[in-house]
N, C-alpha and C positions, 0 to 999 in steps of 0.2 A: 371420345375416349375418356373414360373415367380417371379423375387425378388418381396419383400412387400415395399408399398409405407411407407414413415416415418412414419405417421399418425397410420398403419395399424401396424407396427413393435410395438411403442408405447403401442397401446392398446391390441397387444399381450404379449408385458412382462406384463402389469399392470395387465393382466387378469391373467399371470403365478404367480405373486407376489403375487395378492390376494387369490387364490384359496390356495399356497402354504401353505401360512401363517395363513391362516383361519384354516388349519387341523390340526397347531402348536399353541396350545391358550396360551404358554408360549413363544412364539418366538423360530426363530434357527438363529444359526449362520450364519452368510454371509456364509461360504464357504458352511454350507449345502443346504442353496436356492441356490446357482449358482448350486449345483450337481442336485435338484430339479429339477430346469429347463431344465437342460441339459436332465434329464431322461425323462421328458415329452416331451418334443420333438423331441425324439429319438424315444420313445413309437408312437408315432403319424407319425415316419415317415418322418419327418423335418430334415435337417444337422442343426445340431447348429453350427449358428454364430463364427467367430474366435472374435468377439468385442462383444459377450453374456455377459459375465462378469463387461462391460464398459457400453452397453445399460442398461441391469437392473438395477443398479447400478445409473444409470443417470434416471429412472425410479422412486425408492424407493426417492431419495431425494429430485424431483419434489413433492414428494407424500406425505414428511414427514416432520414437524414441530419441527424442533432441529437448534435454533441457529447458531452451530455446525458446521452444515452443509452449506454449500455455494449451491445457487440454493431453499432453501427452501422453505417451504409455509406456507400460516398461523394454527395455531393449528389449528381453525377451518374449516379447508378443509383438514386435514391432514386425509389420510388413514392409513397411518402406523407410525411407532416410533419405537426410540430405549428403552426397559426398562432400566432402571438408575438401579435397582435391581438387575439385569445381568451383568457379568463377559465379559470382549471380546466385540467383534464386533457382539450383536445380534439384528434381526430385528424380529419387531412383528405389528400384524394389529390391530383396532379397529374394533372387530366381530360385531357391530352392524352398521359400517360402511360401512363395508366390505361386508355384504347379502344387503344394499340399496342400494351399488351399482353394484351387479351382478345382482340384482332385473333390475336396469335400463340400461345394458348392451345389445343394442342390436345385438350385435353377439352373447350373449346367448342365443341359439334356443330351448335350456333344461329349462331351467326355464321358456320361454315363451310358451313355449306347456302343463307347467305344472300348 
């Protein structure tokens, strides 16, 4: 199998992150999206990445809207956060964020058949 180009890497964590996260409407912990991911693309068939943990990671904080964070982005483009509520290191999506933009995902061939 041929490596994925950056671009394509990219938009496969942010698709792993959102799908993850959208099924968790309380957030999980980092460590349990990295096992997340790991397991979908295991399931699927994929070796995961020995820098998995370093690309998502570099994903979620492009993504996310926390001072915090070095690399952020503004609340309003932010897909994900961390709840201030929550104990640890948890992440969580914005679900209405999160379906308009698997809505406009076109490597989703499931939502656009559907």
């Amino acid at each position: 199998m041929a490596p994925m180009r950056r671009s394509e890497s990219v938009q496969s964590y942010l698709d792993d992150l959102v799908r993850i996260l959208l099924a968790s409407p309380g957030g999980l912990r980092r460590w349990s999206v990295m096992r997340a991911i790991r397991n979908r693309r295991m399931t699927a068939g994929e070796e995961p990445s020995f820098k998995l943990e370093d690309e998502a990671e570099r994903v979620f904080r492009r993504n996310c809207a926390d001072e915090s964070l070095p690399g952020s982005c503004k609340p309003e483009d932010a897909l994900f956060y961390r709840p201030k509520e929550r104990a640890g290191e948890v992440w969580a999506v914005y679900p209405d964020r999160a379906r308009a933009w698997l809505k406009n995902d076109p490597h989703d061939q499931f939502l656009k058949a559907g």
